[in-house]
Structures are given as structure tokens and as C-alpha cells.
Chimera marker file (.cmm) of the C-alpha trace (Angstrom):
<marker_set name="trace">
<marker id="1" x="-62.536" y="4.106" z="-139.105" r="1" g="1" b="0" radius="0.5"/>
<marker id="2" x="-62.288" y="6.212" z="-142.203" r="1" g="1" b="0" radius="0.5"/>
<marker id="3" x="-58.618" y="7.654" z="-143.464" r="1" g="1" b="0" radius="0.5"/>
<marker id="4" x="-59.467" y="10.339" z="-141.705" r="1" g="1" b="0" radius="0.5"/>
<marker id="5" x="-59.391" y="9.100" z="-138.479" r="1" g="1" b="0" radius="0.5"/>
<marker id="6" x="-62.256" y="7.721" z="-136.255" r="1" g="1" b="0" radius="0.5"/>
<marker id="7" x="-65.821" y="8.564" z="-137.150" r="1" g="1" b="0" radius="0.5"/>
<marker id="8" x="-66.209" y="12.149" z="-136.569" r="1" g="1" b="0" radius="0.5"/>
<marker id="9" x="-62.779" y="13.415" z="-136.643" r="1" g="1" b="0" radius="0.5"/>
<marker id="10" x="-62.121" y="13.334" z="-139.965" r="1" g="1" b="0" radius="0.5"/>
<marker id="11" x="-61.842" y="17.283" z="-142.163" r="1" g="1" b="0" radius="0.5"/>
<marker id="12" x="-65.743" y="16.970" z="-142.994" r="1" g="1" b="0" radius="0.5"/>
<marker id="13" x="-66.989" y="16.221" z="-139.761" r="1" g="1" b="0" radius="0.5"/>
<marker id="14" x="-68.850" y="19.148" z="-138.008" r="1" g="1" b="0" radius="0.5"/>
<marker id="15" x="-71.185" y="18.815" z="-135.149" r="1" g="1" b="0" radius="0.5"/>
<marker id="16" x="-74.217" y="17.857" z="-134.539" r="1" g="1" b="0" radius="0.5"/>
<marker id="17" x="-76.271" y="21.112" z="-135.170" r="1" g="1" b="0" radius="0.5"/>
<marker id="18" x="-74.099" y="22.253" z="-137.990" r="1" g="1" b="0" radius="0.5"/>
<marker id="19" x="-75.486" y="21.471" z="-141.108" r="1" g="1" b="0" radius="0.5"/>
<marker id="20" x="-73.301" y="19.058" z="-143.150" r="1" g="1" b="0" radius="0.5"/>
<marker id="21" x="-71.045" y="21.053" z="-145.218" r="1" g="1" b="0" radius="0.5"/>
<marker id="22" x="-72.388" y="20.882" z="-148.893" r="1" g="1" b="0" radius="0.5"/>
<marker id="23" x="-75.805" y="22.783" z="-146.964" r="1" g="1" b="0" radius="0.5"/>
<marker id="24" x="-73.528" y="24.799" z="-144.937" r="1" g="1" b="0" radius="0.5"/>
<marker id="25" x="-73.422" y="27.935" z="-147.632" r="1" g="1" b="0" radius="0.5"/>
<marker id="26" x="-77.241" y="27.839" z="-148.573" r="1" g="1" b="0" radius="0.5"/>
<marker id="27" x="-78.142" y="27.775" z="-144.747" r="1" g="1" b="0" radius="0.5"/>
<marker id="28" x="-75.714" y="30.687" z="-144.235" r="1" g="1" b="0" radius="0.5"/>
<marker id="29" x="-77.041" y="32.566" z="-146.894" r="1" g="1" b="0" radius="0.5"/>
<marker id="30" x="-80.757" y="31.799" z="-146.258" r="1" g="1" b="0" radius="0.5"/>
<marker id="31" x="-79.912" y="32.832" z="-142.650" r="1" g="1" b="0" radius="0.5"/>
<marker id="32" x="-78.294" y="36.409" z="-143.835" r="1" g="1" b="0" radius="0.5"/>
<marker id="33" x="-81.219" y="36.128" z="-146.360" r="1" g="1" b="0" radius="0.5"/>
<marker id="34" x="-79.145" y="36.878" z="-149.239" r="1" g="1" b="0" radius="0.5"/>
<marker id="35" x="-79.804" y="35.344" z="-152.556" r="1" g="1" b="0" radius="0.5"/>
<marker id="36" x="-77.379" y="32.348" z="-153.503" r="1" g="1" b="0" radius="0.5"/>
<marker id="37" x="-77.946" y="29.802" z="-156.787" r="1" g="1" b="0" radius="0.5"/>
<marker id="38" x="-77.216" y="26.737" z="-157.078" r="1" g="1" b="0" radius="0.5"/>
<marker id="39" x="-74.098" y="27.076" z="-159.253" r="1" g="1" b="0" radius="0.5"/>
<marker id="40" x="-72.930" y="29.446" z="-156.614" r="1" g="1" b="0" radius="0.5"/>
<marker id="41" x="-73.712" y="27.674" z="-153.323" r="1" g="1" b="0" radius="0.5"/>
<marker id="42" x="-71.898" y="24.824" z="-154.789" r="1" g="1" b="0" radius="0.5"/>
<marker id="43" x="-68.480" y="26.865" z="-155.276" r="1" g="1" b="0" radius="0.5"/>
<marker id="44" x="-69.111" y="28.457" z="-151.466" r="1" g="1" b="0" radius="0.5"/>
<marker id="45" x="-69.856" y="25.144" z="-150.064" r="1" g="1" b="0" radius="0.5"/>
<marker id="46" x="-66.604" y="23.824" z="-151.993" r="1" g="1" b="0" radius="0.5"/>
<marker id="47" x="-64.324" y="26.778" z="-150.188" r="1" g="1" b="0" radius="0.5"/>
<marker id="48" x="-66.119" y="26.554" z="-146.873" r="1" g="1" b="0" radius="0.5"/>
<marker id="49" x="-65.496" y="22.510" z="-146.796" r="1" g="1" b="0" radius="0.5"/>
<marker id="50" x="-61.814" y="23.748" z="-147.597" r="1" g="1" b="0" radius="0.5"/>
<marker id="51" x="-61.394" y="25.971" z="-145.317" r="1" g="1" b="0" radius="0.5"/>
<marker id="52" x="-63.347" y="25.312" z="-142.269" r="1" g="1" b="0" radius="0.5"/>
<marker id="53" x="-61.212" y="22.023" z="-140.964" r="1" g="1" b="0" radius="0.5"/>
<marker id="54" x="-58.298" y="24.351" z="-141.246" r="1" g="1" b="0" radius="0.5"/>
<marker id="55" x="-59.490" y="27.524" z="-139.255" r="1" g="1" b="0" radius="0.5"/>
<marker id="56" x="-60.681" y="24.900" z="-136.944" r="1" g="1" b="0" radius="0.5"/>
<marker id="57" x="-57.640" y="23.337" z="-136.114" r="1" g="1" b="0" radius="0.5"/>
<marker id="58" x="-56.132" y="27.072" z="-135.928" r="1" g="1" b="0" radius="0.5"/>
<marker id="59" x="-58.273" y="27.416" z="-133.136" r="1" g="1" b="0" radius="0.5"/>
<marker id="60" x="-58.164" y="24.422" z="-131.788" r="1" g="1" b="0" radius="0.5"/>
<marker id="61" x="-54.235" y="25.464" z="-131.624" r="1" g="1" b="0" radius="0.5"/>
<marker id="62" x="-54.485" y="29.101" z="-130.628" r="1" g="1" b="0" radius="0.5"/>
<marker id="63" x="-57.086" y="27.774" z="-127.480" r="1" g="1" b="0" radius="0.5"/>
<marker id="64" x="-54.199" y="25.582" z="-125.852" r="1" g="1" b="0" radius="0.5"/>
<marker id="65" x="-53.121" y="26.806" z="-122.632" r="1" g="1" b="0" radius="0.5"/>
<marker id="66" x="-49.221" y="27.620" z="-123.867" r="1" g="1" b="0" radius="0.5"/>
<marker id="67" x="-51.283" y="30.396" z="-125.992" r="1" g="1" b="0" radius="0.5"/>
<marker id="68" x="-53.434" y="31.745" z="-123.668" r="1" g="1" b="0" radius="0.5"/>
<marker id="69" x="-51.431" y="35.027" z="-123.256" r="1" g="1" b="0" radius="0.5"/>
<marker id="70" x="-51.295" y="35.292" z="-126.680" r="1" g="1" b="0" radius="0.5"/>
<marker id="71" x="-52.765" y="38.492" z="-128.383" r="1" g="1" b="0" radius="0.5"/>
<marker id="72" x="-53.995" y="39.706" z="-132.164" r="1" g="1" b="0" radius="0.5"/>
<marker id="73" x="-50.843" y="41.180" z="-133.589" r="1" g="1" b="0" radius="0.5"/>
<marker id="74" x="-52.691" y="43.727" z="-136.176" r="1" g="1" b="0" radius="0.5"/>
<marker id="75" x="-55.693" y="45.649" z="-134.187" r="1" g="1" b="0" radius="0.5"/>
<marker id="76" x="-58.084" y="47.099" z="-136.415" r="1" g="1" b="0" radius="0.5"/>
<marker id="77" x="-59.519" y="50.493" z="-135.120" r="1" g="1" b="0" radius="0.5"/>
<marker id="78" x="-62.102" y="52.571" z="-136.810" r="1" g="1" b="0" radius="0.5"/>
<marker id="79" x="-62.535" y="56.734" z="-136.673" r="1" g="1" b="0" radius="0.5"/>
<marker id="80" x="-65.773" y="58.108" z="-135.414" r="1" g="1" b="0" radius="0.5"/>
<marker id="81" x="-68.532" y="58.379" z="-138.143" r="1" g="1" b="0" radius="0.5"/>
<marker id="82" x="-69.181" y="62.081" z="-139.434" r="1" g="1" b="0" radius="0.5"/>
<marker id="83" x="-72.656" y="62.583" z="-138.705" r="1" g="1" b="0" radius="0.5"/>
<marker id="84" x="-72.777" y="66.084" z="-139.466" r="1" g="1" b="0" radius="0.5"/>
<marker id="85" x="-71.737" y="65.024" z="-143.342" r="1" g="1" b="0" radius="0.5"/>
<link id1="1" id2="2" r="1" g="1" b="0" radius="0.2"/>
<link id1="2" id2="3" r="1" g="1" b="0" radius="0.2"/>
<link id1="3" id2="4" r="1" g="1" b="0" radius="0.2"/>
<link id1="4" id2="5" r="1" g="1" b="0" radius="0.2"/>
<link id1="5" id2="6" r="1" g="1" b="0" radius="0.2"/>
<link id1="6" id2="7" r="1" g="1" b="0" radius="0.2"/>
<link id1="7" id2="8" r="1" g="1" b="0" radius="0.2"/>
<link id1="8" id2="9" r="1" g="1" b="0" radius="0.2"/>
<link id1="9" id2="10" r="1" g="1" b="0" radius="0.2"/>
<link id1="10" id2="11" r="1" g="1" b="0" radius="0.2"/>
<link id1="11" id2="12" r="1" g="1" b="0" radius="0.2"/>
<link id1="12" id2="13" r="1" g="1" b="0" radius="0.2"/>
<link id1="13" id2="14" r="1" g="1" b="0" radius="0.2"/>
<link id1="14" id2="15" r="1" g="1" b="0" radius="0.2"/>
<link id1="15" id2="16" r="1" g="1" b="0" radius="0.2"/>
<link id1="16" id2="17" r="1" g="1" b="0" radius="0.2"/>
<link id1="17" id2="18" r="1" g="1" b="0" radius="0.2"/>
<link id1="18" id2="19" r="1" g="1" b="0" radius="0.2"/>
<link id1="19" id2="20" r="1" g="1" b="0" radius="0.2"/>
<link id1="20" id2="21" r="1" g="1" b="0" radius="0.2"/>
<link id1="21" id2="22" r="1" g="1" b="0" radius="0.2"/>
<link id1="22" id2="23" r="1" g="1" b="0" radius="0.2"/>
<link id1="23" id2="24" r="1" g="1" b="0" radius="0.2"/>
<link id1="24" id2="25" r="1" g="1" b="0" radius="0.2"/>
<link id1="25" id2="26" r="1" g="1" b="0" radius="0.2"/>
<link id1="26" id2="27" r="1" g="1" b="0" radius="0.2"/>
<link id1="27" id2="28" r="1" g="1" b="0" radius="0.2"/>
<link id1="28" id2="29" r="1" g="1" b="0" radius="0.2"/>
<link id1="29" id2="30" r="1" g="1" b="0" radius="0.2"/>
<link id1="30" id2="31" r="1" g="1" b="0" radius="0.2"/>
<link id1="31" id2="32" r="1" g="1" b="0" radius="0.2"/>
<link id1="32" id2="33" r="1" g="1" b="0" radius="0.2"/>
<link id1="33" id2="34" r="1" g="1" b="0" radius="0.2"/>
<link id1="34" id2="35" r="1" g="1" b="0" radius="0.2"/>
<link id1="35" id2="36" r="1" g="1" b="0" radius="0.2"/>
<link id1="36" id2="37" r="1" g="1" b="0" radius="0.2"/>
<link id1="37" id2="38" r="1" g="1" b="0" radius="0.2"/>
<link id1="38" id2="39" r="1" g="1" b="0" radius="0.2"/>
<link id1="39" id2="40" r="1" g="1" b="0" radius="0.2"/>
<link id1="40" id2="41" r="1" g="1" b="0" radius="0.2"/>
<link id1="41" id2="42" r="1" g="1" b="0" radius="0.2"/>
<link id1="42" id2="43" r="1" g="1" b="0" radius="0.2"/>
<link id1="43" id2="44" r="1" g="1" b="0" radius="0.2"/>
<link id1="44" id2="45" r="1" g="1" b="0" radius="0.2"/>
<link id1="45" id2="46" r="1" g="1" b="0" radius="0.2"/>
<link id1="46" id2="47" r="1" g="1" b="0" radius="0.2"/>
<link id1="47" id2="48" r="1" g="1" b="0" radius="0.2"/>
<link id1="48" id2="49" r="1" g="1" b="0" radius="0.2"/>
<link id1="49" id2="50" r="1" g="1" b="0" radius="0.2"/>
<link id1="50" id2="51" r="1" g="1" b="0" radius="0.2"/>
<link id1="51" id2="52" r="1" g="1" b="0" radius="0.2"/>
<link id1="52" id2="53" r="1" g="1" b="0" radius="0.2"/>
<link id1="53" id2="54" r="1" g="1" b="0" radius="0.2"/>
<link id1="54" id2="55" r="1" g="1" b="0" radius="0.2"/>
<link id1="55" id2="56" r="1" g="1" b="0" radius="0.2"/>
<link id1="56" id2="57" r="1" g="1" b="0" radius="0.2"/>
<link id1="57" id2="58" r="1" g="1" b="0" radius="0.2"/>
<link id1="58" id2="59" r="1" g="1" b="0" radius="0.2"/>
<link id1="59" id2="60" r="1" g="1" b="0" radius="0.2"/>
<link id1="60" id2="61" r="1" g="1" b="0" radius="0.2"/>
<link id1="61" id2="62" r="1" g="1" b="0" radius="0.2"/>
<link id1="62" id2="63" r="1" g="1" b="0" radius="0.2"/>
<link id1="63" id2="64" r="1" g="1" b="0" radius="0.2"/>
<link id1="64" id2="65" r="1" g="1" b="0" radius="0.2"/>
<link id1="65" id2="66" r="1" g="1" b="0" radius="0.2"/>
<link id1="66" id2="67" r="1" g="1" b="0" radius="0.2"/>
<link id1="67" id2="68" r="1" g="1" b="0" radius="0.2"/>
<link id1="68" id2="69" r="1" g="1" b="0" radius="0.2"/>
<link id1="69" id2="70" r="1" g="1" b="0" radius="0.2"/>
<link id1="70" id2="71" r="1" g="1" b="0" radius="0.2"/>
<link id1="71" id2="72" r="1" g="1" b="0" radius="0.2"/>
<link id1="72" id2="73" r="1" g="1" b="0" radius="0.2"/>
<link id1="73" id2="74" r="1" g="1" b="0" radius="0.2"/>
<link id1="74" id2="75" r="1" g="1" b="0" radius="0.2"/>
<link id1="75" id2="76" r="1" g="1" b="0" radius="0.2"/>
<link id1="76" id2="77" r="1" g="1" b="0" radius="0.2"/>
<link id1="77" id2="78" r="1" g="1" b="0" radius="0.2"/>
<link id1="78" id2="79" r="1" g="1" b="0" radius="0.2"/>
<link id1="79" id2="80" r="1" g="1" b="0" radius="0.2"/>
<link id1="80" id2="81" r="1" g="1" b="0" radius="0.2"/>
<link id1="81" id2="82" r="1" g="1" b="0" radius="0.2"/>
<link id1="82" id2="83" r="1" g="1" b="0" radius="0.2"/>
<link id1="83" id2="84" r="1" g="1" b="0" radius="0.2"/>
<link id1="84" id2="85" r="1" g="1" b="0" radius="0.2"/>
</marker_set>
């Protein structure tokens, strides 16, 4: 048991098929093929290993059943495109 919590609960744990977190920004990147150094994929895997646990546990919250009815609070709509320019 780490300080953490039990193997696999701890803020760097992810499953299985996600990559471990220090990969997780290359292997996003590769996936949207867009072109990420070293330097850089270093400071994105540093944010996403910051911020993931959180938004995780925000939906781990926001999925309990006293929440259910709960709905987004700012809708985001979007106007028709001009296609006539």
C-alpha cells in the first residue's frame, strides 16, 4: 500500500489500456497526429498527470445517483454557418 492508498487507487493510477501518464501526451498527440517535442510533451504530460486525478474524481462525483438529475448550467449553442459567404 502506497500513501496513496491501495495499489491502483492512488492520483497516478489509470487503467489498464491507458498509457501511463508521462506517455499519455505523446500518445495523444501521435493519435491527433500533431507534432509534440520532447521538451513539450514533458510540460503536457506534467499538466495532464495534474489534472486528470482531479477531473476524474469530478466525475466520479457528478455520476453518483444524488446527481443524476443534475444538468450543465452554461449551454453552449452555435449559429448556423454562412455558406453563401
Amino acid at each position: 500500500m502506497s500513501a496513496t492508498g491501495p495499489a491502483g487507487t492512488g492520483p497516478d493510477s489509470l487503467p489498464p489500456s491507458v498509457p501511463s501518464q508521462a506517455a499519455l501526451a505523446p500518445a495523444l498527440a501521435a493519435t491527433a497526429e500533431l507534432p509534440l517535442g520532447t521538451g513539450r510533451a514533458a510540460i503536457a504530460g506534467a499538466l495532464l498527470a495534474a489534472w486528470l486525478p482531479a477531473a476524474n474524481e469530478l466525475s466520479r462525483k457528478m455520476s453518483a445517483i444524488e446527481h443524476i438529475a443534475l444538468l450543465p448550467a452554461t449551454v453552449f449553442t452555435h449559429a448556423a454557418p454562412d455558406i453563401e459567404g
